[in-house]
N, C-alpha and C positions, 0 to 999 in steps of 0.2 A: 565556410562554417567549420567550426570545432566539432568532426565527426565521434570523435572519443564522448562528447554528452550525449550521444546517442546507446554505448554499451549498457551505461546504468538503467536508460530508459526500458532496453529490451530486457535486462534484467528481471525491471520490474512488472513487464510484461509478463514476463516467465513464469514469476508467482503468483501475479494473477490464475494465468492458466494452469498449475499446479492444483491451486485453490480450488478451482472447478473440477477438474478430475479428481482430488481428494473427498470434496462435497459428493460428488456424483456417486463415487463407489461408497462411501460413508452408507447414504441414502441407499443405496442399491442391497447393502449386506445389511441393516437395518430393517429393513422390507423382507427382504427371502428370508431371515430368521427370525420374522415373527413379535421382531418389538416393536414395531409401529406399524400405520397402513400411511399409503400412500397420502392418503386425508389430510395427515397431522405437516403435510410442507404446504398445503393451499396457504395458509397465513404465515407458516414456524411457530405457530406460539407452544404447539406438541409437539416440536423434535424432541427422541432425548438429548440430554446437556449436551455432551460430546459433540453433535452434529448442528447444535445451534452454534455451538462457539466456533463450529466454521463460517457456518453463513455468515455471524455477524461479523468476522474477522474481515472476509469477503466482501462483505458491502461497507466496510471499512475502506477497503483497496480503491471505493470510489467516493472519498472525500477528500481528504486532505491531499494525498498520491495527484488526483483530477488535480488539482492548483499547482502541484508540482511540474506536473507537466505543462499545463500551459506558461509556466511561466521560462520553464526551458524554450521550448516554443518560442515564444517571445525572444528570447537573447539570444536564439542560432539565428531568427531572422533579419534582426538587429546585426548579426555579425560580431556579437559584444561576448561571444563565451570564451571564457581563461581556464584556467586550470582552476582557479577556485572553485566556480560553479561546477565543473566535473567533479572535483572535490567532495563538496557539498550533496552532491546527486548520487557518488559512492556511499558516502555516509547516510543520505537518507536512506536508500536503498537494503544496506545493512540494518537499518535500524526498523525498517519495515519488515525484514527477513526476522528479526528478532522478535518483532512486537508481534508477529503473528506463531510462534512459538509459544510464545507468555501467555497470547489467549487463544489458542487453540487446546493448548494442553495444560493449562490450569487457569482457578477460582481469582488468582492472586492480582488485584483491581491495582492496588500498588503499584504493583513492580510494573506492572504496564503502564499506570503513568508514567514515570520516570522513563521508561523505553519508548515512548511518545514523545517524550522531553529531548531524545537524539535528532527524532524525525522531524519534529518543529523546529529544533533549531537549525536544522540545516536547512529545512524550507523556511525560515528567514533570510539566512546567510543569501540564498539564491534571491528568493524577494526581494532583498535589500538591494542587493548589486543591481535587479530589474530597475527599482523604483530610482536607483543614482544614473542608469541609462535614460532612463524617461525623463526623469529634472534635464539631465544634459542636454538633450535632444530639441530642447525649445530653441 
């Protein structure tokens, strides 16, 4: 196995857990001074903005990211990873780094498509190369 697809993966690890410690303390100095109670996370629909644009950022991290990975998954154990697909797993990774900037720190619905347009496209590049391992493989 191409252990170098594994860097990008803990990367994206990384931000994950970033994501929750940033949420948690968010939440925490949110509470002690008094602008919300603990109530308004039972659902999110009363976080203020600031602190929902993390969650959703956050449970963001498990859509698209979740397909990313298993499709890595699949071509280490395939034995099929190149330098593309690390490639590809840098640049989504990057582009996941970005897209949760765009929405964690502003309104701008735009400019985060378009930074979701890095992410998907690199998570084809790697899908693609999966789905030409799988045709082969008959």
């Amino acid at each position: 196995m191409n252990v170098s697809i594994l860097q990008p993966l803990i990367a994206q690890i990384g931000l994950i857990v970033a994501l929750y410690v940033w949420l948690s303390v968010a939440r925490l100095r949110a509470v002690s001074r008094g602008e919300v109670a603990y109530d308004a996370f039972v659902l999110g629909r009363d976080e203020p903005r600031p602190i929902a644009r993390i969650t959703r950022n956050l449970a963001n991290q498990f859509e698209l990211p979740v397909l990313m990975v298993g499709c890595v998954a699949l071509l280490a154990a395939f034995g099929e990873v190149g330098r593309f697909d690390v490639a590809c797993a840098w640049l989504f990774v990057a582009g996941r780094v970005v897209h949760t900037a765009v929405q964690t720190l502003t309104d701008d619905v735009k400019l985060r498509g378009r930074v979701f347009g890095i992410n998907f496209v690199a998570f084809l590049g790697i899908a693609g190369h999966l789905g030409l391992v799988a045709l082969g493989s008959r």
